[in-house]
C-alpha positions in Angstrom: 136.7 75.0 102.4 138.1 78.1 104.5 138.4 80.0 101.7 134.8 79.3 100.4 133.6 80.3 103.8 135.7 83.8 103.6 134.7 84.4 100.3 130.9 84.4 101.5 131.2 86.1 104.4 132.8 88.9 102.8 129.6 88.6 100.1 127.2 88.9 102.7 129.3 92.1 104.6 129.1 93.4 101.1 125.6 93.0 100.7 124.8 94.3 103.9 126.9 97.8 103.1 125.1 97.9 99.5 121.9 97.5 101.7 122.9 100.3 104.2 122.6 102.7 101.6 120.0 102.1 99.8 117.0 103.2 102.1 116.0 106.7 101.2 114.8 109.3 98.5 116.0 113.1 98.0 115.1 115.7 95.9 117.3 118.7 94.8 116.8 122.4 94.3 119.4 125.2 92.8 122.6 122.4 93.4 121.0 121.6 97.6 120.6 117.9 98.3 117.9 117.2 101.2 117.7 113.5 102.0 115.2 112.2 104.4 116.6 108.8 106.4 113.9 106.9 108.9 116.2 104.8 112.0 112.9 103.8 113.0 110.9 103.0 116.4 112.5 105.2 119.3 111.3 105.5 122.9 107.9 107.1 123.2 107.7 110.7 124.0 105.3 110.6 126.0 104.6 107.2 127.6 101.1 107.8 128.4 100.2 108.2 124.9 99.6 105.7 122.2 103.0 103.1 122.5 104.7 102.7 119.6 104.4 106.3 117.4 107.2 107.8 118.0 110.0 107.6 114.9 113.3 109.2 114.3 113.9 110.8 110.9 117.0 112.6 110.2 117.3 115.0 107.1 120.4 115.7 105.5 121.3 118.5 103.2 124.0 118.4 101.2 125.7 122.0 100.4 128.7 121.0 98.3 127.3 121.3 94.5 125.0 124.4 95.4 124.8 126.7 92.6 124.9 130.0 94.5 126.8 131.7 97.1 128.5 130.3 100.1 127.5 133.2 102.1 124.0 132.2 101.4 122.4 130.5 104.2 119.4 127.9 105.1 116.8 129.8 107.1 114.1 127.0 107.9 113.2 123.0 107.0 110.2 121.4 107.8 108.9 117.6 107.2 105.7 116.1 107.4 106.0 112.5 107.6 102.2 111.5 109.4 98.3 113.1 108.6 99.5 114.4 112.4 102.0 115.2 114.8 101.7 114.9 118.7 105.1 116.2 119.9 108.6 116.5 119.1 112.3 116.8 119.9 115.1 118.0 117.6 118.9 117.7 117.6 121.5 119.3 114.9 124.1 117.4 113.8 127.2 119.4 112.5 125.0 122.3 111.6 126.3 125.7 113.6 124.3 127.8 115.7 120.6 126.8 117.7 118.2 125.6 115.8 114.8 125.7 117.5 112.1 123.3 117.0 108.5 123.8 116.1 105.7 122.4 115.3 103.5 123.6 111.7 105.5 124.0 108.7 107.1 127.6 107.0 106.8 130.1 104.8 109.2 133.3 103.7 109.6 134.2 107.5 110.4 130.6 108.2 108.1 128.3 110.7 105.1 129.7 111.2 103.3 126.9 113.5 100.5 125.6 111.4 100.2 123.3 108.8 98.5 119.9 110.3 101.1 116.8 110.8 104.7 119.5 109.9 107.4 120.1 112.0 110.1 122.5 111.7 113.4 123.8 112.4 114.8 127.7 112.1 118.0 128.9 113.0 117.6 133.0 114.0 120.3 134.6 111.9 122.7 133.5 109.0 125.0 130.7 110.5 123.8 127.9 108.0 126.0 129.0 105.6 125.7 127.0 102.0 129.4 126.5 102.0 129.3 123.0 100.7 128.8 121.8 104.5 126.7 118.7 104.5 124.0 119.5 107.8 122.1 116.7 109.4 118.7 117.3 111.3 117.6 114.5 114.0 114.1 115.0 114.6 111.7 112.4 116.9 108.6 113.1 116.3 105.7 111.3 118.0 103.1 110.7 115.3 98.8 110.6 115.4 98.0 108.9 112.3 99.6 106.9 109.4 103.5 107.4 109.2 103.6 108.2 105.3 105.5 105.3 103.7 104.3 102.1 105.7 102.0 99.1 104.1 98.7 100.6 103.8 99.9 104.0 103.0 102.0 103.4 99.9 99.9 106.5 97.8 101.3 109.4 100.3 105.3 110.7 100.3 106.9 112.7 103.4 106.8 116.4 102.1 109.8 118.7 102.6 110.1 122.5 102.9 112.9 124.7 102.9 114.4 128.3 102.5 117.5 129.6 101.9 118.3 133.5 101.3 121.2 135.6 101.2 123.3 138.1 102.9 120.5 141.0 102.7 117.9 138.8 104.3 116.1 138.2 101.1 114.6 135.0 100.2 116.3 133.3 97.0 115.1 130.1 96.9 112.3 127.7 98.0 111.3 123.8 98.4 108.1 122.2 98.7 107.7 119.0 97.2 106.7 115.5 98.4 109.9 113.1 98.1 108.8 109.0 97.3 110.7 106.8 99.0 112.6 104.2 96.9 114.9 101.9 98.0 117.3 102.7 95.1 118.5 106.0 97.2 117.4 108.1 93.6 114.6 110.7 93.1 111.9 108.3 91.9 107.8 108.1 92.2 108.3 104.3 93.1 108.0 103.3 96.3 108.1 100.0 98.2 107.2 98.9 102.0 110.9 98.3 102.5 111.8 102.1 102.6 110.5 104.5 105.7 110.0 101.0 108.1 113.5 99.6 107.9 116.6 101.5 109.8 119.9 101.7 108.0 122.7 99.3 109.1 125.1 102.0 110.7 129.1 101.4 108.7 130.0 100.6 112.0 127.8 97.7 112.6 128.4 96.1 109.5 132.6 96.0 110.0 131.9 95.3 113.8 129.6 91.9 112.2 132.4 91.6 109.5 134.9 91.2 112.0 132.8 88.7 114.3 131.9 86.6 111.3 135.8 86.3 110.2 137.1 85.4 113.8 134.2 82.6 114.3 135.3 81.0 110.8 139.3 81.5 111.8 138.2 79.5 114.9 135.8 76.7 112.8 139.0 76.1 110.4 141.2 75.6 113.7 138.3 72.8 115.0 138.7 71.7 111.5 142.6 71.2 111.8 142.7 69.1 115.1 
């Protein structure tokens, strides 16, 4: 009987982990990687606004299978994840220098403040260096509209833009693309309501669960043996 109840639990901690990564889309350009992760519901910016509108979405972008130089660097992202955007904070996650957030999207200069329902971040100089570094943007970003992705709004993606140039300042590659959300964690025009709604189940949380669910069956198999 213990052993049946061991073997499930560790089924169910491995669904949970197969879960935890299956809950975003990315598209590629020249070798770059960009996925966009939603963790949901956060605090509202500004309280007096409309409660419940303000999301956190990180985008990641992975460096190591880029087909050009590793002294070529990433100038400028932007997202648009809603018809409109309200406000917005932004925190970099192992990416170097300051990144500075705006809203609007980009173009060759890198964020230019318009573009209806974008935000961006720039960095001023050449630190993002495509090295094979895997950078992580955290933006929340206070929304005025749909949030692309929910029930209701299954027809529209999040759209990405990027830019990345090289040591002479001079742009050598650009993406702007819309990137369906799938819950297979592959570039795919499928979408379900599962995907930009759900957070993902930090690795963390699931061995912290893991470990609870083993110790309360160790402790049912001693209540057993009494």
């Amino acid at each position: 009987m213990f052993k049946k109840v061991l073997v499930s639990l560790a089924a169910t901690v491995l669904t949970l982990s197969v879960a935890s990564s299956a809950s975003a889309s990315y598209v590629t350009a020249d070798g770059l990687k960009f996925t966009i992760y939603n963790d949901g519901l956060v605090a509202d910016l500004y309280p007096g606004d409309a409660t419940g509108d303000t999301y956190q979405v990180r985008l990641e972008l992975d460096t190591t299978a880029y087909s050009g130089s590793a002294t070529d660097y990433i100038l400028a992202v932007s997202l648009k994840i809603s018809p409109g955007t309200d406000a917005g904070q932004l925190s970099g996650d192992n990416v170097p220098g300051t990144w500075a957030y705006q809203s609007g999207g980009l173009n060759d200069g890198g964020c230019n403040g318009s573009g209806s329902g974008f935000f961006c971040a720039q960095i001023p100089g050449p630190d993002g260096v495509l090295d094979g570094s895997i950078y992580t943007w955290t933006f929340q970003v206070d929304i005025s509209g749909t949030l692309f992705g929910l029930a209701g709004a299954e027809s529209t993606s999040p759209h990405l833009k990027a830019n990345w140039f090289d040591t002479t300042d001079a742009k050598i590659g650009q993406i702007s693309e819309d990137v369906p959300y799938d819950s297979t964690t592959t570039r795919t025009t499928t979408r379900t309501t599962t995907d930009l709604d759900i957070p993902v189940p930090e690795p963390g949380s699931l061995l912290l669960l893991g470990s609870g669910l083993v110790a309360a069956a160790t402790r049912f198999r001693r209540r057993q043996g009494r």
